[in-house]
C-alpha positions in Angstrom: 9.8 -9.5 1.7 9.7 -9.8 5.4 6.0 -11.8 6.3 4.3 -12.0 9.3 2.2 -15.4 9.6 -0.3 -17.0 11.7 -1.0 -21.0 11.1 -4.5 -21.3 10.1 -4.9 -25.4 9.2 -2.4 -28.3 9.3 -3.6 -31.3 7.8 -3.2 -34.5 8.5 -0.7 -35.2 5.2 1.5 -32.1 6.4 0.3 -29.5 3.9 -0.3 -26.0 5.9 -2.4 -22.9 5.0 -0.9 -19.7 6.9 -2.5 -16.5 7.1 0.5 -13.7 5.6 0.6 -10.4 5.8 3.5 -8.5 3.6 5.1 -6.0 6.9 5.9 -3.4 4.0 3.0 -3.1 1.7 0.5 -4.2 4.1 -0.9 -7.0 1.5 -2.6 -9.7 3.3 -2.7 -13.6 1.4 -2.9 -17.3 1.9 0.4 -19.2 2.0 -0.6 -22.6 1.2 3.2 -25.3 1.6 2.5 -28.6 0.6 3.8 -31.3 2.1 7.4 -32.7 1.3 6.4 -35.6 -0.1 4.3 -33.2 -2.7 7.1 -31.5 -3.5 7.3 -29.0 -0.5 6.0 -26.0 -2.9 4.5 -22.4 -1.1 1.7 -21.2 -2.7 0.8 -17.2 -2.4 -2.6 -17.1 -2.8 -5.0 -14.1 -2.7 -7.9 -13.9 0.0 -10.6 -13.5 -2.2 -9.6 -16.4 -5.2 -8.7 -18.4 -1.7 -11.9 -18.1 -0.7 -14.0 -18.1 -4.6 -12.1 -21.8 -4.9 -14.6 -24.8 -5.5 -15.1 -26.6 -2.1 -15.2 -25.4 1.1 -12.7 -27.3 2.6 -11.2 -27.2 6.2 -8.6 -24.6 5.7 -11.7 -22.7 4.0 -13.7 -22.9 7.1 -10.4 -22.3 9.4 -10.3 -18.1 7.6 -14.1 -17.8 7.5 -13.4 -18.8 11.4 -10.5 -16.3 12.2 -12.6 -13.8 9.9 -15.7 -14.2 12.1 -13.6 -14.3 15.3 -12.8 -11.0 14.5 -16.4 -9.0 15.1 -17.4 -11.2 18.2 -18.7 -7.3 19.7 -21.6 -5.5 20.3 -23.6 -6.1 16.5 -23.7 -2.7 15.2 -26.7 -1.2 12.7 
């Protein structure tokens, strides 16, 4: 599966949440890699149970950000 990835939080105990996008299929999904001292695991996790999870935490606020970023035109009817 070739991914193309965008860094959307980096906390400060090393985990990361990317923003992944699947070049073949076209899905699009979280990436969350913990940090090494947590094992170093990669998460896929899709955008919608990303966003449904209980508290609204930075990396939350980072896609709603990016998300929002994304219709910064003319408002539209």
């Amino acid at each position: 599966m070739t991914t193309q990835r965008r860094e959307l939080y980096h906390s400060s105990n090393g985990d990361r949440w990317l923003l992944a996008r699947d070049a073949e299929t076209g899905e699009v999904f979280v990436q969350h890699e913990a940090n090494p001292a947590s094992g170093g695991h990669s998460t896929i996790i899709g955008i919608g149970a990303f966003l449904n999870q209980q508290g609204r935490g930075p990396q939350h606020q980072a896609l709603l950000h990016l998300i929002g970023s994304l219709v910064g035109g003319p408002m539209y009817d």
